[in-house]
C-alpha positions in Angstrom: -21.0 46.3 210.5 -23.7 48.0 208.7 -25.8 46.1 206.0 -25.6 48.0 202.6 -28.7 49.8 200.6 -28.6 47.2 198.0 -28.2 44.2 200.7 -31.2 45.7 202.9 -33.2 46.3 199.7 -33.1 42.4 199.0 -33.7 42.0 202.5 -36.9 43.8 202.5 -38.2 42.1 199.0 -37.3 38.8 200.2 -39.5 39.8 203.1 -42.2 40.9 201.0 -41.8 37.5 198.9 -42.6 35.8 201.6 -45.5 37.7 203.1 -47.6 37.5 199.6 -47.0 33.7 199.9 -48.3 33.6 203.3 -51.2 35.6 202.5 -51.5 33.3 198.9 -51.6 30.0 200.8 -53.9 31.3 203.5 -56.6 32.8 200.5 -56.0 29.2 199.1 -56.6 27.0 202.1 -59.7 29.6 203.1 -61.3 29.8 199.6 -61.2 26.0 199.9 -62.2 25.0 202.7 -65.1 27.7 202.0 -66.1 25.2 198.9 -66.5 22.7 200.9 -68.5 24.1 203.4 -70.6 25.2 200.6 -70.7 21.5 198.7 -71.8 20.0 201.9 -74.7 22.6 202.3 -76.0 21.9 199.0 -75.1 18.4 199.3 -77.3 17.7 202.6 -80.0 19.7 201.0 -80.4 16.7 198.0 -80.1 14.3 200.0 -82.8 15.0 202.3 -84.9 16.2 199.2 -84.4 12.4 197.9 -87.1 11.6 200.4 -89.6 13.1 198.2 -88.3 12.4 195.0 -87.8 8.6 195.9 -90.6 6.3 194.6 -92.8 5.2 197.8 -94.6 6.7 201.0 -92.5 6.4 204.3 -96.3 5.7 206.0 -96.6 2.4 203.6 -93.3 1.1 204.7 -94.0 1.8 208.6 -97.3 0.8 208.7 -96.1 -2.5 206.7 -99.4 -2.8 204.7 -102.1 -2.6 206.5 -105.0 0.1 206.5 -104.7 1.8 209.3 -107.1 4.2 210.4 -106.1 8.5 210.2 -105.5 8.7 213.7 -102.8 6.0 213.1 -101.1 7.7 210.3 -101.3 11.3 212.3 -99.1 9.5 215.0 -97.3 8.0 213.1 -96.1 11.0 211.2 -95.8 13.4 214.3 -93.3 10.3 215.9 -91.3 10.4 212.7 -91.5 14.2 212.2 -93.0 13.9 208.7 -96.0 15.9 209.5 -94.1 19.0 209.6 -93.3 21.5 206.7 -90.5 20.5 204.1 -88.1 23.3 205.2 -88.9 22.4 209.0 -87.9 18.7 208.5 -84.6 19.6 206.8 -83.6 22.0 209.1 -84.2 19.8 212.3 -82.5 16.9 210.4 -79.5 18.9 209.3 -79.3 20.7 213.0 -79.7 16.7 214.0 -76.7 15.8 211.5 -74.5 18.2 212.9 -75.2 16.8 216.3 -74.9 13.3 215.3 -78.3 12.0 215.3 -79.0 10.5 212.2 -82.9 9.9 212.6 -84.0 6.7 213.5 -84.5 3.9 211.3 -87.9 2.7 209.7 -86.7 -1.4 209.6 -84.3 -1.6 212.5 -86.7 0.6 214.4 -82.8 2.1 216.3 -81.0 5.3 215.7 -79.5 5.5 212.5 -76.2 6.8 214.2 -75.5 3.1 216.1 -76.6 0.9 213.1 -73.8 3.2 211.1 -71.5 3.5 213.9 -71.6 -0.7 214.2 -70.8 -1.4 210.0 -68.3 1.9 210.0 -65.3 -0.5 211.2 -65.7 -2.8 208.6 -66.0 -0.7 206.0 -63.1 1.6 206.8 -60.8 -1.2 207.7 -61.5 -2.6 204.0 -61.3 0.8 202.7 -57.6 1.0 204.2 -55.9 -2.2 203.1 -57.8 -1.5 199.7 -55.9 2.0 199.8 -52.7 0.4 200.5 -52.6 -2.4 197.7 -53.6 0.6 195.1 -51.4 2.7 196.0 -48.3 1.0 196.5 -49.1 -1.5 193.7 -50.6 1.0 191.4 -47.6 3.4 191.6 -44.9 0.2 191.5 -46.7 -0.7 188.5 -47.3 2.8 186.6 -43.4 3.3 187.5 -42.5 0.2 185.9 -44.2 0.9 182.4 -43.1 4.1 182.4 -39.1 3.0 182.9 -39.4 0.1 180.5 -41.5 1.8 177.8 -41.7 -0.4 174.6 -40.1 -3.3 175.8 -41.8 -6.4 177.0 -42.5 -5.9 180.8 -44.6 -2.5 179.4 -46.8 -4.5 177.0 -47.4 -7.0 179.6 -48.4 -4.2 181.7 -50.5 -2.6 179.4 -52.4 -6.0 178.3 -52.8 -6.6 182.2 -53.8 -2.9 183.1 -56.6 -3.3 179.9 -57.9 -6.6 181.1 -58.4 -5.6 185.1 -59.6 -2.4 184.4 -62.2 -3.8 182.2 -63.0 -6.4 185.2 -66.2 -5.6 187.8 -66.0 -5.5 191.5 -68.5 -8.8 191.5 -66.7 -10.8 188.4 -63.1 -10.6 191.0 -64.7 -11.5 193.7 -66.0 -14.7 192.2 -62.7 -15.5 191.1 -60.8 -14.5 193.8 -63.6 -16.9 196.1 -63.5 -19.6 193.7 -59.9 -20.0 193.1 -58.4 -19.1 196.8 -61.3 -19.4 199.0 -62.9 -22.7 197.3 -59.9 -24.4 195.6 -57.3 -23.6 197.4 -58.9 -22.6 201.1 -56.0 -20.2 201.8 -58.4 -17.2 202.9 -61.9 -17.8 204.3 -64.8 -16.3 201.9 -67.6 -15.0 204.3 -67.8 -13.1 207.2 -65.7 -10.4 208.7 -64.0 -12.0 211.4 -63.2 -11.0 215.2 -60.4 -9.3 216.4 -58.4 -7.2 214.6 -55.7 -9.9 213.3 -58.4 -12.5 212.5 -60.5 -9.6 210.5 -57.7 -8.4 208.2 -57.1 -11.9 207.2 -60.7 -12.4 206.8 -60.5 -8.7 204.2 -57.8 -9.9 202.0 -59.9 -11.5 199.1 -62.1 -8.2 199.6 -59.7 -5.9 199.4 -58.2 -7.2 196.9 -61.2 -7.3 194.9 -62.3 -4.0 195.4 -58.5 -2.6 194.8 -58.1 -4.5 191.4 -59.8 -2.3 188.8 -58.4 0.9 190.9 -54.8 -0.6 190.6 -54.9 -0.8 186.5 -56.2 2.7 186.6 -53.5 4.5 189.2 -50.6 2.5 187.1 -51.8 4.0 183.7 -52.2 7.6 185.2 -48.9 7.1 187.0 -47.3 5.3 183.6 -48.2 8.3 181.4 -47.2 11.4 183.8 -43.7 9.7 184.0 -43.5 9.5 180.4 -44.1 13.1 180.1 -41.7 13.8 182.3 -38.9 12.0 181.1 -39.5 14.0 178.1 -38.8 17.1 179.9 -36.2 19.6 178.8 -34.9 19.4 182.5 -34.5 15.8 182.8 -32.0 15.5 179.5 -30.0 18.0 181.1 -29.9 16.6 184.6 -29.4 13.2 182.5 -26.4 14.4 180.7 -24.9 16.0 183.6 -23.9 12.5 184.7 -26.6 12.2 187.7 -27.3 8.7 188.6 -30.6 7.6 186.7 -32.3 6.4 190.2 -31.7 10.2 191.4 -33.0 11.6 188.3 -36.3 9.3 188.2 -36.6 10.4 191.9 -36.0 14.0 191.8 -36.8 15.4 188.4 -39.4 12.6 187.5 -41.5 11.1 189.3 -41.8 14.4 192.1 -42.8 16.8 189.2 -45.2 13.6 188.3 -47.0 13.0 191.7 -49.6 16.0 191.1 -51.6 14.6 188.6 -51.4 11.1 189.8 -52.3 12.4 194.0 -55.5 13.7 192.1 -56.8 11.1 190.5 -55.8 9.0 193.1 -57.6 10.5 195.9 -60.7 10.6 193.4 -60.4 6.6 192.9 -60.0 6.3 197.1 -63.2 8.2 197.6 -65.0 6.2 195.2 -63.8 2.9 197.4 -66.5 3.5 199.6 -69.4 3.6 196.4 -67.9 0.4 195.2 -67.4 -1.5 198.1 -71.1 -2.4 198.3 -70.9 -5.5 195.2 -67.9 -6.9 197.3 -69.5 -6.5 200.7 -72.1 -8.2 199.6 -70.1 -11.0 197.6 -68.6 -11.4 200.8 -71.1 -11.7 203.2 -69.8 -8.2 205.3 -71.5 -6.5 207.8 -70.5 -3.0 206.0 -71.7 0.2 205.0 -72.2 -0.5 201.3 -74.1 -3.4 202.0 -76.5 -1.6 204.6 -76.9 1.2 201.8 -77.9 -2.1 199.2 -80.6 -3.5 201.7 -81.9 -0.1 203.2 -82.6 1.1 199.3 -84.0 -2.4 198.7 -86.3 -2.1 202.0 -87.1 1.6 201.8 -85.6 2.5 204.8 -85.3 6.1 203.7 -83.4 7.3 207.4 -79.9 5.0 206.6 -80.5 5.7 202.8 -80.0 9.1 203.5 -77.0 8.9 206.1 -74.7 6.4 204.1 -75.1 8.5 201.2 -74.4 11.5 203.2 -71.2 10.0 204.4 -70.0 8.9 201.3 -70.8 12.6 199.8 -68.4 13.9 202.6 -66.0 11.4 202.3 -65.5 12.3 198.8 -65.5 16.0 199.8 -63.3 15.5 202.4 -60.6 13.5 200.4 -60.5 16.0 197.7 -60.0 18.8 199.9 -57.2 17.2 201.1 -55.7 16.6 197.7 -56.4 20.2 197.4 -54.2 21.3 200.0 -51.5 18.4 199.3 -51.1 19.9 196.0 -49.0 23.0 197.1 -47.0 20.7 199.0 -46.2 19.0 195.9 -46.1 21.8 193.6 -45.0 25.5 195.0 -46.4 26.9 191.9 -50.1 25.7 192.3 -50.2 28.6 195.2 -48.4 30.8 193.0 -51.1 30.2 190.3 -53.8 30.9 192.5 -52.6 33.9 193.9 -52.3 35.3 190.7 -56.0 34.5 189.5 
């Protein structure tokens, strides 16, 4: 049987539909990715530069104070490369970066690549359970206010929200040591552990710490795009219709609401890895933040310049892929690009 004009015409603009959105989501994954490339470029660039803008002379801190003679400071500058033009350092160190050699390191006198490589698992595995407590307990939270808004349980959340987000990194982890780690002994308070079982339990107060101020933040930004959702024309409607109100939160609610809050979110996740220095420290972790606070406090301008090249491209990184989550969430992000 043969398909009629009218149902081959709608065949053929459903196929063109589809193309355009092809070609829409590839221009929006390329011009992003393109972004980042570009961020990172400029990115490297200052950091590298902060080696000349930074207060200090890399010769002082390797020669550690003495007065040597010029011979000693030419070789000490063609071992470190610092005798070359600006451009020429920056363009062997980047070319160095993208091979994973980091430099070596002024104190530790070691490749800057195995002093990172030896704090990364730390770090990340504190990044991860921090993560986990602010996103599930952020969004539990935020959903809570947001379904009980006006009544008690949201003024308690509110005061509590107020009170943590007002609360430093370092003032939690006192508290957190002196009441569970000192007081009641349930967790121990220095150290990161070994093995993979005894080092989680060994991150809780951390984590928790570090997650704290992030959780009060999520719950608010997940607390007030619920409410303006469930003032939505198409959630009275679905209401009315009779639909269950767990199906209508779920569907009509708190989907259309996960766009702003994946943003901000993945913003406050990259930003784990700037704060976890105060609670590294308070902790007494091997970590990246706390190699960043003694390498900036020793002038060891090699790791300076790495750990804040990693947390640039972290942050990068994790917004890029909140970039490319939000067409995921929200069809009509593409749609809005495309026709830009």
């Amino acid at each position: 049987m043969r398909a009629r004009p009218v149902d081959r015409r709608l065949l053929v603009a459903l196929a063109v539909t589809r193309a355009e959105s092809v070609v829409a989501a590839i221009r929006y994954v390329a011009r992003r990715g393109l972004a980042v490339v570009v961020t990172l470029l400029v990115s490297s660039f200052l950091v590298f530069s902060s080696l000349y803008v930074a207060p200090g002379d890399p010769v002082d801190f390797l020669v550690q104070g003495r007065s040597p003679s010029p011979e000693t400071i030419a070789a000490v500058e063609a071992q470190y490369g610092l005798d070359q033009p600006f451009w020429r350092q920056y363009v062997d160190w980047l070319g160095g970066v993208l091979h994973g050699d980091l430099g070596r390191s002024f104190q530790y006198r070691d490749d800057v690549s195995a002093i990172v490589a030896s704090r990364l698992g730390t770090t990340l595995l504190l990044m991860a359970m921090s993560a986990a407590l602010i996103t599930v307990a952020g969004l539990a939270a935020g959903i809570v206010g947001a379904l009980t808004a006006g009544r008690r349980a949201d003024r308690a959340l509110l005061v509590t929200t107020t009170l943590l987000a007002a609360t430093p990194s370092f003032v939690a982890a006192i508290l957190l040591i002196s009441v569970f780690g000192v007081r009641l002994g349930w967790f121990p308070t220095f150290g990161a552990g070994e093995g993979l079982p005894d080092r989680v339990y060994h991150l809780v107060l951390p984590a928790i710490a570090l997650a704290l101020t992030f959780i009060a933040l999520v719950a608010r930004v997940t607390r007030s795009a619920m409410l303006d959702e469930l003032g939505r024309e198409h959630v009275e409607v679905a209401t009315s219709r009779g639909l269950p109100r767990r199906t209508v939160v779920r569907r009509h609610v708190l989907r259309n609401a996960l766009g702003p809050i994946t943003t901000v979110s993945g913003i406050l996740v990259a930003g784990l890895l700037v704060s976890s220095a105060v609670v590294e420290s308070a902790f007494g972790l091997s970590g990246l933040g706390s190699l960043l606070v003694q390498s900036v406090d020793k002038g060891d301008f090699p790791v300076v310049q790495a750990v804040v090249l990693i947390v640039v491209s972290a942050f990068v990184l994790v917004n890029l892929v909140v970039d490319l989550l939000q067409p995921v969430i929200d069809p009509r992000s593409i749609a809005g690009t495309a026709a830009r």
